[in-house]
Residue, then its C-alpha position, 0 to 999 in steps of 0.5 A: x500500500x502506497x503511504x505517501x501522504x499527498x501533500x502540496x510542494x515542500x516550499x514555494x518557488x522563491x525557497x530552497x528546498x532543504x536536502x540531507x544527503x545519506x551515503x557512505x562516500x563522502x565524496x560524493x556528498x561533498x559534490x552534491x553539496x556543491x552542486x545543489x547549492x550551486x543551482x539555487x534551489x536547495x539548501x544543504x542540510x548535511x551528510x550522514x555515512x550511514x542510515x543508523x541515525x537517519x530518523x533521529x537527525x530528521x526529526x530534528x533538522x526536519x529535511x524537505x528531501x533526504x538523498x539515500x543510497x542503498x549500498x552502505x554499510x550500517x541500517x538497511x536503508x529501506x527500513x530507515x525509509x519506511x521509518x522515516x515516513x513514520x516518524x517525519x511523514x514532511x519529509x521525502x526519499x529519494x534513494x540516489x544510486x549507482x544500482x537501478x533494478x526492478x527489484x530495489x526500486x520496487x522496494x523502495x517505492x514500498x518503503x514509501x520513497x518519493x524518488x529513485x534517481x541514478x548516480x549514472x544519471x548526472x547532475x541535471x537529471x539528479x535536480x529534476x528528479x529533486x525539484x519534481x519531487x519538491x513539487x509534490x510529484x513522484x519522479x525517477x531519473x531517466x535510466x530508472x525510466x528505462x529499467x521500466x520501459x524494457 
């Protein structure tokens, strides 16, 4: 069943969206961070390396969208999904990935993710799938697309 609360865009046109990035490579935090900020329409809310505290510091600092990958060591990060959006229904996942297959994006689909995007995908594409779903919508990047067009 299908909890994603409809709910209207996270912030009006005028604000950044607040995005909280969950991986295990800090280099790819660090190059989210600066190209979110870059673009103008999102403010950096940090890094976690893993999902063990995923709910705690999203309770606490109330991210719009939280950027989560799959493959790290810690929390399994289609629980920490679903009990995010037990626990802190405002905010969003969308799982960023380097793994786009059926059976991931169907799992995080049930754990209630708002978007599934591709780390294959680049920049442009990781930001549409944002803004999308700041908008309300539910989106995936263009491989994640693919997957379901073949």
């Amino acid at each position: 069943m299908d909890q994603r609360p409809q709910v209207p865009e996270l912030k009006p046109e005028s604000q950044p969206i607040s995005v909280l990035c969950v991986d295990d490579n800090q280099h790819v935090a660090e190059a989210l961070d600066i190209t979110l900020t870059r673009s103008g329409r999102f403010k950096w809310k940090g890094w976690l390396p893993t999902a063990d505290e995923l709910v705690t510091v999203a309770v606490r600092d109330a991210p719009g969208i939280v950027l989560l990958d799959i493959d790290m060591p810690g929390r399994d990060p289609f629980e920490a999904s679903a009990d995010l959006l037990d626990k802190c229904p405002e905010s969003r996942v969308v799982f960023f990935t380097g793994h786009v297959r059926k059976d991931l994006i169907d799992r995080a689909v049930e754990s209630g993710a708002w978007g599934y995007a591709s780390k294959n995908d680049g920049d442009q594409a990781l930001i549409e799938v944002l803004e999308r779903v700041g908008a309300g919508e539910f989106a995936f990047s263009p491989s994640v697309r693919g997957t379901y067009a073949d």
